[in-house]
FIDOGU-554119 format. One record per residue (C-alpha): x, y, z. Coordinates in nm, 2 decimals. Layout:
<recs>
- X;Y;Z
...
</recs>
This chain:
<recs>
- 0.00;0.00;0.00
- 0.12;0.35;-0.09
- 0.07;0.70;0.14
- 0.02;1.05;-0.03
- -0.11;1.21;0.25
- -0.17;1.63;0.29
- -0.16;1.73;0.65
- -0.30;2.11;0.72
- -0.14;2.27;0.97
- -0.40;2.48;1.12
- -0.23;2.81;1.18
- -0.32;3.18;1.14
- -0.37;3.27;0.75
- -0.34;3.61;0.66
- -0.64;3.82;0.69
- -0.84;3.53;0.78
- -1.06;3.53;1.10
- -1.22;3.31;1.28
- -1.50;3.32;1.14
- -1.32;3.26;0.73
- -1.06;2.98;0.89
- -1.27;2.68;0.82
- -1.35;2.77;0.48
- -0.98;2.84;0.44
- -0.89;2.48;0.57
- -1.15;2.32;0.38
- -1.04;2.47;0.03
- -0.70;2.29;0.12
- -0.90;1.93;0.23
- -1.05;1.98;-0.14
- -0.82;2.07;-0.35
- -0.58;1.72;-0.17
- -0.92;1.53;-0.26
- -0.94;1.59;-0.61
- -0.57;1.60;-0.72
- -0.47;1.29;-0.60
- -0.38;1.23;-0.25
- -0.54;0.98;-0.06
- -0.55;1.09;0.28
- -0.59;1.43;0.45
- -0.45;1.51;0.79
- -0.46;1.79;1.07
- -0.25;1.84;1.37
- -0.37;1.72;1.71
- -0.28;2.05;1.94
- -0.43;2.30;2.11
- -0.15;2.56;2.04
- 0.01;2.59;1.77
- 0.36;2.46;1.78
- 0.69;2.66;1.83
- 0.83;2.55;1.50
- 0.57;2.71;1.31
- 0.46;2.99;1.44
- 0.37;3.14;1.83
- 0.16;2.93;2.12
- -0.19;3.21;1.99
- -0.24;3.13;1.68
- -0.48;2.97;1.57
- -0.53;2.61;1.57
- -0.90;2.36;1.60
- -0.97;2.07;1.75
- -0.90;1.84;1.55
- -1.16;1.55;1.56
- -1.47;1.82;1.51
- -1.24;1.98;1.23
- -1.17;1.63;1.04
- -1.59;1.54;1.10
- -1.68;1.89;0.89
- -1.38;1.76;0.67
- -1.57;1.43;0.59
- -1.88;1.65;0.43
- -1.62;1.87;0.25
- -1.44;1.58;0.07
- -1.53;1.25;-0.10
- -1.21;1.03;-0.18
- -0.98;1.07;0.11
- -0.91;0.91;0.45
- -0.89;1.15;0.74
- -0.69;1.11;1.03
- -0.48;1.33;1.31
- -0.13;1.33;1.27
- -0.10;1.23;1.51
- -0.35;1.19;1.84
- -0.17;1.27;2.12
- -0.27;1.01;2.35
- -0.27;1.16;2.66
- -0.53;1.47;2.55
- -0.84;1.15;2.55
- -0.96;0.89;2.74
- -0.88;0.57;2.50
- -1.22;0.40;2.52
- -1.36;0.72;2.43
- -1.10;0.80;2.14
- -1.23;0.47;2.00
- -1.57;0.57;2.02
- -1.48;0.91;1.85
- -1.30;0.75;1.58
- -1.55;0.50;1.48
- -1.82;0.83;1.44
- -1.54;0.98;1.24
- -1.53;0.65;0.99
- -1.99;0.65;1.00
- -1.99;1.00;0.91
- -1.71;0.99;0.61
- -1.82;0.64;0.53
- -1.51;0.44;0.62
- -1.24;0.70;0.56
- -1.14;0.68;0.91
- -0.76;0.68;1.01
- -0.67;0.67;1.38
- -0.31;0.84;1.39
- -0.16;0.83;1.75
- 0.16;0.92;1.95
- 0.23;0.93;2.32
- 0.25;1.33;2.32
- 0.52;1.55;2.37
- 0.43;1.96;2.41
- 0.44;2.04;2.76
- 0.29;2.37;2.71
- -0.05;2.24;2.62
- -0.06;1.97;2.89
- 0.02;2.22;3.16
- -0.20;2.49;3.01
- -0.50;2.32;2.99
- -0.41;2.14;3.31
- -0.33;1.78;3.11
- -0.08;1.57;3.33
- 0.23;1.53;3.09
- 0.44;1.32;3.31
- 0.78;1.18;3.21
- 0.90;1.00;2.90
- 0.83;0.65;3.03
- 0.49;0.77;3.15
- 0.35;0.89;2.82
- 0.46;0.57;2.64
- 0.38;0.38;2.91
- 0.06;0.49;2.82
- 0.05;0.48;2.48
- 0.10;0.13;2.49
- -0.23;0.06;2.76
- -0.42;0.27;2.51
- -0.36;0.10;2.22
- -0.46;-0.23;2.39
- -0.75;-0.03;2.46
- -0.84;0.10;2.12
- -0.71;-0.20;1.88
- -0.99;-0.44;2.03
- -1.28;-0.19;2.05
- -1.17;-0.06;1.66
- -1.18;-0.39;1.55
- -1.54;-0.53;1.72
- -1.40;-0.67;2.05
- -1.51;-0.54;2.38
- -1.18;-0.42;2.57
- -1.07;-0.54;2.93
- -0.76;-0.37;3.05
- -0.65;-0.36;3.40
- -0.33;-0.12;3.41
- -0.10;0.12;3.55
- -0.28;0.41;3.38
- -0.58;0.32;3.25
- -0.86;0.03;3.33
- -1.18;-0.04;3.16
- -1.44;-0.36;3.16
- -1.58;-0.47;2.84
- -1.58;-0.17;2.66
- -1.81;-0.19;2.38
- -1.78;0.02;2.06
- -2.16;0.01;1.89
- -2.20;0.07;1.61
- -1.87;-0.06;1.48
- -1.67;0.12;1.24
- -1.81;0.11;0.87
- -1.45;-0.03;0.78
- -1.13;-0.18;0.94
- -0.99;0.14;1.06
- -0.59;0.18;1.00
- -0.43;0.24;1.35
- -0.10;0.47;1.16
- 0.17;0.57;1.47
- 0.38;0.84;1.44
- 0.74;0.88;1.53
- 1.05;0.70;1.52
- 1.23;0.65;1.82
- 1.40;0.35;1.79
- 1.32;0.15;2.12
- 0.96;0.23;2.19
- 0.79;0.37;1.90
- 0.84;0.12;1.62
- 0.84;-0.18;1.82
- 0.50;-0.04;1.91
- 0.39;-0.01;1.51
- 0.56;-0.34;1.48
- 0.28;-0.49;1.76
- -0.01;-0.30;1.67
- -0.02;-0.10;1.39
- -0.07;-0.04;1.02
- 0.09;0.23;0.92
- 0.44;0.41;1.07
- 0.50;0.76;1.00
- 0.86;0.85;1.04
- 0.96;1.19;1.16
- 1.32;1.18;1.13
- 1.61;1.34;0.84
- 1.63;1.19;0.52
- 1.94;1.03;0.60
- 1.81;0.85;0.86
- 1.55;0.65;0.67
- 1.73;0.37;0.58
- 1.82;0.29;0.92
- 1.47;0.32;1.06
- 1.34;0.07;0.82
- 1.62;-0.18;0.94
- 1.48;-0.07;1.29
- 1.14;-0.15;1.21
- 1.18;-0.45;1.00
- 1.38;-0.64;1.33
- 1.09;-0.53;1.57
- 0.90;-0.70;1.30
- 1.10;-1.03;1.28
- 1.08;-1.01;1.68
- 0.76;-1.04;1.71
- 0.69;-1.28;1.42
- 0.52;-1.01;1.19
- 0.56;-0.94;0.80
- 0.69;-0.60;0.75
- 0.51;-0.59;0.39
- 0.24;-0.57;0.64
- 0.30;-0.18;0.75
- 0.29;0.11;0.59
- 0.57;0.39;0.62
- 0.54;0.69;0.52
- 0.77;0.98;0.57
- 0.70;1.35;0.71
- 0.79;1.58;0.49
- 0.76;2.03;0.49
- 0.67;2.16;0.13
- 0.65;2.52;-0.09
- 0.51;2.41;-0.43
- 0.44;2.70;-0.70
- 0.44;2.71;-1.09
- 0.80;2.87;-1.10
- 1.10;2.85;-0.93
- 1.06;3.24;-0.87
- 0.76;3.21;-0.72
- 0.81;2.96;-0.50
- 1.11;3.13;-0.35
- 0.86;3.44;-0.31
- 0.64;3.22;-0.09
- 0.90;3.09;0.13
- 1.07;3.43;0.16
- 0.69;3.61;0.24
- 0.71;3.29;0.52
- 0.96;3.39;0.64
- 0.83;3.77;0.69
- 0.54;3.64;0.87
- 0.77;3.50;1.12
- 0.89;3.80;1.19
- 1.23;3.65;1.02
- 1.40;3.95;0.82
- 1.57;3.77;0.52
- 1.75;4.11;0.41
- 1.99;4.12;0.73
- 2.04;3.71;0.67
- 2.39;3.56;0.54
- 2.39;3.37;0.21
- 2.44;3.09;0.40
- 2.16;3.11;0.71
- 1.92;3.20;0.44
- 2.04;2.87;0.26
- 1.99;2.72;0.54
- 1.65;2.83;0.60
- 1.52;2.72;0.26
- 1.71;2.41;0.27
- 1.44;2.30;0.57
- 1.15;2.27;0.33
- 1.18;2.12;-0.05
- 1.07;2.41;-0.22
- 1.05;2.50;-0.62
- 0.85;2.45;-0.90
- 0.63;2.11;-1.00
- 1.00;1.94;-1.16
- 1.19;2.00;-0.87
- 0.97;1.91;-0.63
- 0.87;1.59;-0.82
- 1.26;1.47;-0.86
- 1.30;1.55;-0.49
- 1.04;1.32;-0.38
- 1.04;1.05;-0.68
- 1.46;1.04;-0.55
- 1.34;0.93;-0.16
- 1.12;0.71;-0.31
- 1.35;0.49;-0.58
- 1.64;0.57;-0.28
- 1.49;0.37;0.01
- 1.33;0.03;-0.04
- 1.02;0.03;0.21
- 0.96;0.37;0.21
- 0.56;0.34;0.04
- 0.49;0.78;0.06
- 0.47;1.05;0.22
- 0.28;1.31;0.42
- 0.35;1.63;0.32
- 0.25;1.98;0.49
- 0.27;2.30;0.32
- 0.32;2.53;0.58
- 0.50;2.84;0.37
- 0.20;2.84;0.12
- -0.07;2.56;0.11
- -0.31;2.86;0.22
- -0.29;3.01;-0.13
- -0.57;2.87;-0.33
- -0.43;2.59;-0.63
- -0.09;2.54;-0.46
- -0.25;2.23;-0.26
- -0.37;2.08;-0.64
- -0.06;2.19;-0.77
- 0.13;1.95;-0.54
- -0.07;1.63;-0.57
- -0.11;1.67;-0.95
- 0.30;1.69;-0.92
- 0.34;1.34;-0.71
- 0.03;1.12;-0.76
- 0.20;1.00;-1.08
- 0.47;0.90;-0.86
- 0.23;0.67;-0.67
- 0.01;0.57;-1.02
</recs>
């Protein structure tokens, strides 16, 4: 199975309100269902994260977002990317998940991680505990969630979490893909090896063919098929018709970040544009058809557009660029 997934990351648009921001997201979740991705995707926070923009702007919930999402597109699968586990109960995530796959008619995805932004957690008064905690976690949820996502009733008697036949009715309208983000070598993908379907890495390019060799001996550990999982890989985008005008996009992204590009070096604002693979529809397709015919196991992608996914055919542009790559 292949990924070409468009995650929106919910932040503050220019001269959009609150009352315009939904519209704004959901002209992204249909231009991604019509050009050829398969799956979109929104963040699971409350603020929006430090390496996009400050803690007040804006960001949705993300579970009412991707239910209006499911009347706005037709094709897709939507999921969070990724859950963070400790912002729900888990018996209660299952049950939100499974209304997310009746109202889209079986386009759920349930993307999860253990969390990891303390800010929100002690904000909104969220115990974050340590490192072991939250995956400690992660773990009792997902033996919470897998059964009741897949028509079992769910017993679970543990450190963090405890429930008694947990029923999920009505079940979901498909199997529902259980897709965990991360790659930390030692917890995380031993955990996609024992329960999920899908792995999204967040890691550097260099990295990925190590954390398939990762993956693939938690697999051979527990006696599973690696063919089985999906990976995908996490990826920051600026897409536009020319080269010039992509560089214009990132450079006006920077400028919103209060980031003054005129006092940079050459080489810092090389630097800053080599974060995100940026250019026009041939670069950006050799860039991503390269990681692909590079690392066997890698099956896609999800891909965020944070300079310039706002401005309208920039989202289109960008799946009519790789779905060939996945055809």
């Amino acid at each position: 199975m292949t990924r070409l997934g468009y995650q929106i990351p919910n932040f503050t648009y220019p001269g959009v309100g609150p009352a315009e921001l939904f519209d704004a997201v959901a002209q992204q979740a249909r231009e991604a269902d019509s050009s050829g991705f398969d799956t979109v995707l929104v963040m699971d926070h409350f603020y929006q994260l430090p390496q996009i923009g400050d803690p007040d702007q804006y960001m949705l919930e993300c579970y009412t977002l991707l239910a209006a999402l499911a009347r706005e597109t037709s094709n897709v699968r939507l999921s969070s990317l990724v859950t963070g586990n400790t912002y729900r109960n888990p018996a209660v995530l299952a049950k939100t998940v499974t209304t997310l796959d009746i109202v889209s008619q079986g386009r759920a995805t349930l993307g999860i991680g253990a969390g990891w932004f303390a800010l929100e957690h002690d904000a909104f008064g969220i115990e974050f505990g340590t490192f072991t905690d939250r995956f400690e976690k992660l773990e009792e949820a997902l033996q919470i969630v897998s059964p009741m996502l897949r028509g079992g009733k769910a017993t679970v008697d543990g450190t963090w979490y405890a429930t008694l036949d947990a029923m999920n009715e009505p079940p979901p309208v498909s199997k529902v893909p259980i897709m965990i983000g991360g790659a930390g070598e030692k917890k995380t993908l031993r955990m996609v090896a024992q329960y999920a379907d899908e792995s999204n890495l967040i890691c550097d390019d260099a990295a990925i063919a190590h954390k398939l060799d990762v993956l693939a001996a938690h697999c051979a550990a527990v006696g599973r098929d690696r063919s089985e999982i999906t990976v995908s890989k996490q990826k920051n985008c600026c897409i536009a018709p020319t080269h010039d005008e992509a560089r214009s996009d990132m450079l006006a992204y920077f400028a919103r970040r209060g980031l003054d590009v005129s006092k940079m070096s050459e080489d810092d604002l090389a630097t800053r544009l080599g974060q995100v693979v940026w250019g026009d529809p041939d670069e950006v397709g050799e860039h991503f058809s390269s990681l692909l015919s590079t690392h066997d196991g890698l099956d896609g992608f999800t891909i965020n557009m944070i300079p310039n996914g706002f401005i309208e055919g920039r989202v289109e542009l960008l799946g009519q660029t790789l779905a060939p790559l996945f055809s």
